[in-house]
N, C-alpha and C positions, 0 to 999 in steps of 0.2 A: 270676884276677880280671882282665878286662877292662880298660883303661885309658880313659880316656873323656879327650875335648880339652875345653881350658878356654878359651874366648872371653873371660870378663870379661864386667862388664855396665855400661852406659852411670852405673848405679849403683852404688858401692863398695857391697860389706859393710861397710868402715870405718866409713862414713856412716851405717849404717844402726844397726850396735851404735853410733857415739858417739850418734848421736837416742836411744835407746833408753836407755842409758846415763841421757844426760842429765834422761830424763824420770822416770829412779827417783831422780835424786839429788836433784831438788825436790820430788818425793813425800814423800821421809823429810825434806826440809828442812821444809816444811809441815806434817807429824807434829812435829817438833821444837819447832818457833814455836808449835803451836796447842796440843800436851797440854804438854809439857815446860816449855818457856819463857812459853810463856802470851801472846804477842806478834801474838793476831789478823790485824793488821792485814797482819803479813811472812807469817802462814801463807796470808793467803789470797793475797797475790800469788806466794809460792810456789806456789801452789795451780793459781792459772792459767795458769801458765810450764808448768807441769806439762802440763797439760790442752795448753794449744799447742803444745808441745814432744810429747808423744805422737800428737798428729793429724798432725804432719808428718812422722813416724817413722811412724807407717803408711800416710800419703799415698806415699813413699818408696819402701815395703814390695812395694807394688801394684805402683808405676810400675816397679821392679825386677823383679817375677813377669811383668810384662807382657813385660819388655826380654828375658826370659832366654832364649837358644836353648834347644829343648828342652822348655820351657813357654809365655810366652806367642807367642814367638819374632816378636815386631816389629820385633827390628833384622836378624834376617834378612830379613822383608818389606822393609825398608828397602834392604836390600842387593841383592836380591833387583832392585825397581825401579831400581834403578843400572844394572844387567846389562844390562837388557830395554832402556836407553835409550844402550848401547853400539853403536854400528851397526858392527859390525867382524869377519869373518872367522874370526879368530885365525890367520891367521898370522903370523908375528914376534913381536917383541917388545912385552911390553907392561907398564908402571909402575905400580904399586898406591903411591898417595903417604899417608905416614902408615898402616902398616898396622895397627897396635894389636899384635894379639891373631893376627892373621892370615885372620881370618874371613870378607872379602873375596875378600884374594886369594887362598885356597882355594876360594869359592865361582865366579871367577874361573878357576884352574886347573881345573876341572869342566866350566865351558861352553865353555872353549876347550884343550882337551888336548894341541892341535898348539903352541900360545905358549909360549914360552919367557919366563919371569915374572921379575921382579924388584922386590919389596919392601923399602919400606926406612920407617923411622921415628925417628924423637927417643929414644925409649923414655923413660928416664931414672927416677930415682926416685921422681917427683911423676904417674907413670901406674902404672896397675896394669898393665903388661906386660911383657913381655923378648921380646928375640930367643930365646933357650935355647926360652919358650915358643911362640912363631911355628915353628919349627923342630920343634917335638915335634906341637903340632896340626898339623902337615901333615905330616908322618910317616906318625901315626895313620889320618890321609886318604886315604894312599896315593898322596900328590903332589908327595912333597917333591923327585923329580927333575928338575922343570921350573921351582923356583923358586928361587931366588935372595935373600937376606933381611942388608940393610946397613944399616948406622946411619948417618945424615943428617939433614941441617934441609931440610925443605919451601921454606926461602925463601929457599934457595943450595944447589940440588940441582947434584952432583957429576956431571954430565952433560955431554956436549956439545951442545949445538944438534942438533936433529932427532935425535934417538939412538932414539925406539921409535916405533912403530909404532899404537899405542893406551894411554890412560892412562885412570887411576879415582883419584879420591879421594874419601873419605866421610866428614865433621862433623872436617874436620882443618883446613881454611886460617883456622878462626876462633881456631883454638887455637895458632898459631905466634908465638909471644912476641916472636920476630925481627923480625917485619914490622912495622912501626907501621900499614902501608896494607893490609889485607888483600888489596885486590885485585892487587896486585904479586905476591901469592901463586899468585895464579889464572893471572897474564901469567908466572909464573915456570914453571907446569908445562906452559903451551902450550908456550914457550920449546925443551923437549927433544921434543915431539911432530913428527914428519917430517908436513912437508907434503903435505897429503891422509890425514893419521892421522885416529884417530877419539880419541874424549875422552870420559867423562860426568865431574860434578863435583856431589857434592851437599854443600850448606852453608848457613848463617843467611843463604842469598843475600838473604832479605825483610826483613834486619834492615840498614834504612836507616844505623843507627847506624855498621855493618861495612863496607855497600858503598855505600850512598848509593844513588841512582838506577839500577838496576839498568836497566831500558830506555839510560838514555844509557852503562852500562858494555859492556852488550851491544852499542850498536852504537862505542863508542870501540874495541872487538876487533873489530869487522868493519874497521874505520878500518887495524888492521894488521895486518891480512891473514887472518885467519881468513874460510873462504870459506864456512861456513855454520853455524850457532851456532842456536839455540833456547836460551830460559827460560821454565823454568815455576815460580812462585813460589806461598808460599805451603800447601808439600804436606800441611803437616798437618790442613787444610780439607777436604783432594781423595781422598785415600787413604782407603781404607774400613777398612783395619788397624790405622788410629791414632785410639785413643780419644779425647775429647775432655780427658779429664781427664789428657790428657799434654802438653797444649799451653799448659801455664801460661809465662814468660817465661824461668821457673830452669830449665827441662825442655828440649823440644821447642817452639821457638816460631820463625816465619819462615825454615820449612825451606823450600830453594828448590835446583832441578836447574840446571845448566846441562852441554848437550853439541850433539856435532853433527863437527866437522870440518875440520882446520886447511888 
């Protein structure tokens, strides 16, 4: 029997049996209140919890079929438009920050065969990931000799100043609990890129909430030293592999690239 790599999906299965879950436990509460107890008025607000509680268990459902390599495989696309906004060689070295799953920087070690890779992540218990499994999907991929995969925080990476050559990170500087500022996050993984490296970064860059003014962030990195930087904000508008009905606030909402060249 074949072994097949496991990415993970932007969506737990956890999430999706407790929705699911939850929408049979007010179903039979509803049955309870309305034939048993006779209590109309709890059946019927059971009733609706029910009803909403299952529309968003298979609102859920979708956005996960959509997310899954293999299936609807969007966060490959995702990944995919990272690569392509890489302007880099491959040779040296190069940082994949926040790997998950390793699907990246496998798709990474692919485009660039001559790099010498090193990923590294949080993991921890509150993700659905491990190193054990970064490590087996790139195995399975037949790449695991050029990678590299250690445990770190994004927002005090164990690097020295200029150490690679090109770096990637993808839906990870908004989830670093360390940082109050997320964009310290962003000046954190310039920080190990050698001058004249290349960079992409994809993240909530459009969510004002995160980075504030992205134009005046953009050029406060030109301000030190980054000699050439682009943003494009916004991508879940722009890209034709992202449904619309993924771009709700709790989902995919003000995805935004930044890359270019320190």
């Amino acid at each position: 029997m074949n072994e097949k790599t496991d990415y993970g999906n932007w969506v737990p299965e956890k999430a999706l049996y407790m929705l699911f879950g939850l929408a049979a436990v007010f179903l039979v509460a509803a049955v309870i209140c309305g034939v048993c107890v006779k209590v109309p008025v709890a059946a019927v607000i059971c009733a609706v919890i029910c009803v909403l509680t299952l529309a968003m268990a298979v609102y859920m459902f979708v956005c996960h079929e959509k997310f899954a390599f293999g299936k609807g495989n969007m966060m490959a696309g995702v990944h995919k438009h990272l690569v392509e906004h890489l302007e880099w060689d491959g040779n040296g070295q190069l940082l994949d920050i926040g790997c998950g799953a390793a699907a990246l920087t496998i798709r990474c070690a692919k485009a660039f065969p001559k790099a010498k890779i090193t990923a590294m992540d949080y993991w921890g218990a509150q993700w659905n990931y491990a190193k054990e499994q970064c490590e087996r999907n790139a195995k399975l991929e037949g790449v695991s000799g050029h990678i590299t995969f250690q445990k770190g925080d994004a927002a005090k990476l164990d690097y020295a100043d200029e150490t690679f050559d090109a770096a990637v990170s993808n839906f990870v500087f908004h989830e670093v609990h360390s940082a109050k500022d997320k964009r310290d996050v962003v000046r954190e993984a310039l920080r190990v890129v050698k001058k004249g490296g290349a960079f992409s970064f994809q993240d909530m860059f459009s969510q004002k909430a995160l980075y504030g003014n992205m134009d005046e962030f953009v050029e406060s990195l030109k301000a030190d030293g980054i000699s050439e930087i682009h943003y494009i904000g916004n991508l879940e508008k722009k890209l034709d592999f992202i449904p619309g009905y993924v771009s709700a606030p709790w989902m995919i909402s003000g995805m935004g690239i930044i890359y270019g060249r320190k």
